[in-house]
N, C-alpha and C positions, 0 to 999 in steps of 0.2 A: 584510531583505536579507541576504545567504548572504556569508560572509567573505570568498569570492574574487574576488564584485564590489564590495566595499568595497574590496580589493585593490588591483581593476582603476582605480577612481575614483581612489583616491592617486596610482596611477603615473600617470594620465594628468593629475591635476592639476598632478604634479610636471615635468614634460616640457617648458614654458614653460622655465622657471627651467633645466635643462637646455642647452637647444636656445641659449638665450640666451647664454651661458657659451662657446657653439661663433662663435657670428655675432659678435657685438661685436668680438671681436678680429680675425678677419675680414673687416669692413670697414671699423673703425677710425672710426669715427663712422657716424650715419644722415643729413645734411646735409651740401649744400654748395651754393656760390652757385653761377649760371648765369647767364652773360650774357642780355639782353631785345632786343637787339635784332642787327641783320645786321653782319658787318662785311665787305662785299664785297669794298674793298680794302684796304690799310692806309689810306688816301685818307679812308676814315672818321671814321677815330681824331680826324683834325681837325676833324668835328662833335661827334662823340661825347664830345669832350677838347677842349683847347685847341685854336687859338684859338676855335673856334662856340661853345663851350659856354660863352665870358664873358657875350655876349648873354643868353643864356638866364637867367644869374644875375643881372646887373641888370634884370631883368624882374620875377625874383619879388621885388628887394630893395626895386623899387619898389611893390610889390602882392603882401607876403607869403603869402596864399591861394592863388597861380598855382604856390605849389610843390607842392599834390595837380597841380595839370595838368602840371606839368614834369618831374618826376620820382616816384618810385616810392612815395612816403612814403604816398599814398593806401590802399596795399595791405599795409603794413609794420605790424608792432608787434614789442614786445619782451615776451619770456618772463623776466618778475624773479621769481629765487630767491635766499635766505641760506641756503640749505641747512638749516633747524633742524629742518623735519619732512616730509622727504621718504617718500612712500607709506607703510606703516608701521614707514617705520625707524626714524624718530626725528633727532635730531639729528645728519646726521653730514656736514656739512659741504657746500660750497659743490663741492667738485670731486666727491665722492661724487654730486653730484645730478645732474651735467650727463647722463648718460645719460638722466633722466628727460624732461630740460629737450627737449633734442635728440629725444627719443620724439613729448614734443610738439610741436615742431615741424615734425616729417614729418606728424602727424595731421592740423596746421592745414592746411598746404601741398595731401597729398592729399583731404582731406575736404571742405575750403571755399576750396581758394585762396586760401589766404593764405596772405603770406611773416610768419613770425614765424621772430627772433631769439635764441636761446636763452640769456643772462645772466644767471651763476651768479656773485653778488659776492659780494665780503671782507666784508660787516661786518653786524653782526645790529643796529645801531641804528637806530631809525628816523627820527631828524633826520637819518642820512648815506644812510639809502635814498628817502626824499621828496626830500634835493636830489638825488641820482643821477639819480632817474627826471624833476625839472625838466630838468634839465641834457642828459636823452637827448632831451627830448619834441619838439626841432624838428626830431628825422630820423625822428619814427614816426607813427604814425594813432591809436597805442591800448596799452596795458599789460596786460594778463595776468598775473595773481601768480599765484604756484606755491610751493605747500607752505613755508609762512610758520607759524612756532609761534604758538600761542594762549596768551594775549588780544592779542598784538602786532598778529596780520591782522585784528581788526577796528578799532581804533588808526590802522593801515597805510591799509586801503582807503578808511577814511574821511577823513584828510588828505589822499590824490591825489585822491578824485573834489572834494575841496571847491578843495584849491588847484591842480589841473592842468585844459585845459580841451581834453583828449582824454580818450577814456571808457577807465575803468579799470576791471576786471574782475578778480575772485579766483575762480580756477576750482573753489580747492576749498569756496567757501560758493554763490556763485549758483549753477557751473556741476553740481555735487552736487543741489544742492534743483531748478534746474530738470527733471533727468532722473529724479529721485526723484518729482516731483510726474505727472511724466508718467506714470509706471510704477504709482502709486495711482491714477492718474484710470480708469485701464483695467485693473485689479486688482477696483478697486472696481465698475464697469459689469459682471465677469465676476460676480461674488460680490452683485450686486443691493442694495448699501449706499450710503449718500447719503454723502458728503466731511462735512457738517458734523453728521452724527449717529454716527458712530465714534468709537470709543474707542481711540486712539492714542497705544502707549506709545514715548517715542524713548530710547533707548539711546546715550548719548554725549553729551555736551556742548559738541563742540567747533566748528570753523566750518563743516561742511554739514550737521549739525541746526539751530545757530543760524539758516542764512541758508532752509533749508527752514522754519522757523517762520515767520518771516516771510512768504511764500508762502503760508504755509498761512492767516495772518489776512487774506492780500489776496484767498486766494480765499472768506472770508466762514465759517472755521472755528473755533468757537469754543475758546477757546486752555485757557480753563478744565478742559476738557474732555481737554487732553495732559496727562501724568505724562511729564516727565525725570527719568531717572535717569544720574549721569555715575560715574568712578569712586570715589565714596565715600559712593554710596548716591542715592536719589532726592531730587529737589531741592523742597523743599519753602520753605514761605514764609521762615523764619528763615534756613534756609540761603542763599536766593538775598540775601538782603542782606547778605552777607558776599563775593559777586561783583565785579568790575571794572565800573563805570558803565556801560559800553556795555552789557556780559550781561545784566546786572541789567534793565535795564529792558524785555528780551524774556522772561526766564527769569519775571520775576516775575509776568508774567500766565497764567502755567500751574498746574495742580493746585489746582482751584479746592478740593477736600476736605480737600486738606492729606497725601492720604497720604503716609506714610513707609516706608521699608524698602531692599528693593533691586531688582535686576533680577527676581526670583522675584514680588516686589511688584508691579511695577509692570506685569507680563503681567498677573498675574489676571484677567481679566474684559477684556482688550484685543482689540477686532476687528484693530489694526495692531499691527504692530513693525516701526519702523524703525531699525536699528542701524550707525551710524559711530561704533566704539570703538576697540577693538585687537584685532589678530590673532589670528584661536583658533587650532584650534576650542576648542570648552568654555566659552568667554565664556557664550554662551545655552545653557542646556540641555534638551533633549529636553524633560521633564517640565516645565518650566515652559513650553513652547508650550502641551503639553497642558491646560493650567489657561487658555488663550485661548479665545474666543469664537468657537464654530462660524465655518466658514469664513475663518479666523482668515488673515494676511496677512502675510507675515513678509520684511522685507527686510534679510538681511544683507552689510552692506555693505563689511566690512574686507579690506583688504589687505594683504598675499598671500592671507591664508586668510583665509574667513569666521568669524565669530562663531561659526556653527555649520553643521554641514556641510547641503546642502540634502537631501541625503538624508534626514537624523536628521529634520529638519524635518517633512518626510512623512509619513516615520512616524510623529512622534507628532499628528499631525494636523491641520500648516497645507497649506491649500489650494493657496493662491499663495506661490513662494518664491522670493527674486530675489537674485541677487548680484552683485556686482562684475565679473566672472570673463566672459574669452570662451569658459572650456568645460565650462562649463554653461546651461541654457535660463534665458531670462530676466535677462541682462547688463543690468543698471542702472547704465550708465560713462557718464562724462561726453562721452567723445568724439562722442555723441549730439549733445550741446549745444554744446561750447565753438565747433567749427568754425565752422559756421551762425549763430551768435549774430552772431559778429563778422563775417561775408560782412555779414548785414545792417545791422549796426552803418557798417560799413566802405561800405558803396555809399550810401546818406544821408547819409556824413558827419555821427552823430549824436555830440554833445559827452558823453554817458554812457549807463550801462546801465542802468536802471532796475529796479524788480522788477515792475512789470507787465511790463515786455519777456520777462522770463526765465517768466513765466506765460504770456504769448502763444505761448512758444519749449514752452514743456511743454506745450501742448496741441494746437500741431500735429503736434508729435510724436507725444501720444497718438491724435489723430482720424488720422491718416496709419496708423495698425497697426489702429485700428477698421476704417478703411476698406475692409482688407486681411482682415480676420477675426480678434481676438482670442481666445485660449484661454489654459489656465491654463500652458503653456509658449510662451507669444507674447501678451507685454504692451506689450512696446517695439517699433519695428524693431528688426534687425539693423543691423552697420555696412554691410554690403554693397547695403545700400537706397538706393543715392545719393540718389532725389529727391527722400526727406525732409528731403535737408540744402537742398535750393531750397526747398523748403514753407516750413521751418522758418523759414530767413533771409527770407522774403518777407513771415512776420506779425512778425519784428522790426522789420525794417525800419516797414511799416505801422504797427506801435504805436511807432515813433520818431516816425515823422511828425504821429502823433494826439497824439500828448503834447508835440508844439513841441521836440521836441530835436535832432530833423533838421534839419543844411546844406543839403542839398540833397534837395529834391522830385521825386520819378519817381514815374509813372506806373504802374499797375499791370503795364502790358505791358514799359513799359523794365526795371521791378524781376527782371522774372522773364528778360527777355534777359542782363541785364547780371551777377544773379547767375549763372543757370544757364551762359552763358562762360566765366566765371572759376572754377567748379568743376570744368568740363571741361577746362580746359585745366591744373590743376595733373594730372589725372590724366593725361594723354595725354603729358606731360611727362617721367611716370613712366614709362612705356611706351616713348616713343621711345629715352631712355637705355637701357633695358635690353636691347630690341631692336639697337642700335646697339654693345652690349657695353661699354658705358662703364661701366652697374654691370653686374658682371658676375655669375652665379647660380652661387651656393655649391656 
């Protein structure tokens, strides 16, 4: 590649970050509430508020469930962040994150309809973040964590899903491993390689390889067969027993040879790389793709910048190269997943997510871009594919219902009216305001 379009690629990667610097301040946040329903005259306010609206509350106080049918709680969760490891900044706090928080919240809103709440708290421990999120749980449907340091997030998710009995969800270990899993299932179908006969190196150690591992042993891939390398070399048997309990007991059915060394190591001879590390470029380098296995598979996945640029990748000879990034081919982001997840989590009323669910969720994903024609720059949808956000939620949903974790039972035909409504109407939503000049265009 000629230095002026390596050039060109910088400036354009750099343009985001830019552009961003211009809007933020500009509209002074991406959220805000909306009223739901009419207020014809002020005549209202008296159903809508006092006095109608006591009735309504002694209703649900005698039949606590009637509050999904009375009010909005059905369609609500909250976005919990401590700010420790926001994208990859690192720890920098609770108000530093909320732009992130509030990003996601416009994604849930437009992409799956759903209202999520963006809570950016004071405090990084986790006996006062499991009672917080008790304490929130009788005004929401569901929790979302967001960029929570490790080993705390898995600690974390595992106290709410045991002691809350709304489904709790960490976007950066399920909702990572499920659009990761999606983007090799359809990697793998271009490149003619079976899932559980690759040789797959993961790069990072921290919660969306972790929760992609797991994925990877429910889709029946033999775990012996991954080399993790985190950053102070590949994780080998001796080393994984020097882990936190929860790691350890994923990490350690990996590298069944025992290899040691490092990132350079642990490509040699790998059909995959999958990398959640830190920010490059330079993390992965050139020559060590080149030491990968014909048709070789490389997903870098860091944020801002990749591991390594997809270009270099090319060139030194991976086939398939996927990154985080919307401006480049091949976007392996979670906003794939997290939306759709919870639509369907959210219309069943299921009490959790499970990791078959987020495997049901990664494969309609992937058959919905098969369907469409795959190629080695079109693994995933785009975000602009809205219907695979109805696909998607519709085999959630279905694999809630199969596994008994679903409230409420619908139909196949109710599942796909009642999701596809509610994704179209956060969009139309977006559209009337701006048509209306209420947000108004920069």
């Amino acid at each position: 590649m000629q230095e002026k379009d390596v050039e060109s690629l910088l400036k354009k990667a750099q343009k985001p970050s830019q552009d961003a610097m211009i809007l933020h301040p500009f509209y002074k946040g991406k959220i805000q509430t909306a009223p739901k329903v009419p207020v014809r005259t002020y005549d209202d306010f008296a159903i809508w508020y006092t006095p109608g609206v006591a009735r309504v509350c002694q209703e649900i106080a005698k039949d606590r469930e009637k509050v999904y049918e009375y009010t909005n709680k059905e369609n609500t969760i909250a976005i919990i962040s401590d700010g420790t490891r926001i994208l990859g900044l690192g720890d920098i706090g609770p108000e530093a994150g909320l732009p992130v928080m509030e990003g996601k919240a416009l994604l849930f809103k437009y992409l799956g309809g759903v209202d999520a709440i963006p809570l950016c708290i004071g405090t990084t421990e986790i006996e006062e973040t499991v009672q917080f999120c008790k304490w929130l749980s009788p005004s929401i449907a569901g929790i979302n964590l967001e960029d929570v340091e490790k080993p705390k997030c898995f600690a974390l998710l595992k106290r709410l899903q045991e002691e809350l009995s709304i489904p709790v969800f960490h976007d950066d270990q399920q909702g990572t491993a499920t659009i990761t899993l999606a983007g090799l299932i359809n990697s793998l179908r271009i490149v003619g390689k079976k899932i559980e006969e690759v040789r797959i190196a993961i790069i990072g150690a921290g919660s969306a390889n972790y929760a992609f591992l797991r994925l990877l042993e429910k889709v029946n891939v033999d775990l012996g067969n991954v080399v993790v390398c985190d950053s102070k070399g590949i994780l080998t048997k001796q080393r994984a027993q020097t882990l936190d309990e929860i790691s350890r007991q994923m990490w350690i059915k990996t590298n069944r040879e025992d290899i040691s060394g490092g990132i350079e190591e642990a490509l040699k001879g790998a059909d995959v790389c999958i990398a959640y590390s830190k920010s490059g470029p330079g993390v992965i380098k050139p020559e060590w793709v080149k030491a990968m296995n014909k048709d070789a598979i490389v997903f870098a996945g860091a944020n801002p910048v990749p591991e390594i640029w997809p270009w270099e990748a090319k060139q030194a000879g991976a086939r398939i190269v996927a990154t985080g990034r919307s401006d480049f081919p091949n976007q392996v982001n979670n906003s794939l997943g997290f939306p759709a997840i919870f639509r369907g989590v959210l219309d069943v009323r299921a009490t959790k997510v499970t990791d078959e669910m987020c495997v049901a969720a990664a494969q309609a994903i992937a058959d919905f871009a098969y369907r469409k024609g795959i190629h080695e720059e079109y693994i995933v949808p785009t975000m602009e594919e809205d219907q695979v956000y109805v696909e998607e939620a519709i085999a959630v949903a279905k694999k809630a219902i199969e596994q008994g974790v679903a409230q409420k039972i619908l139909s196949d035909q109710e599942l796909r009216e009642k999701i596809e409504g509610r994704i179209k109407a956060g969009r139309i939503m977006e559209r009337v305001l701006v048509n209306a000049n209420i947000i108004k265009l920069p």
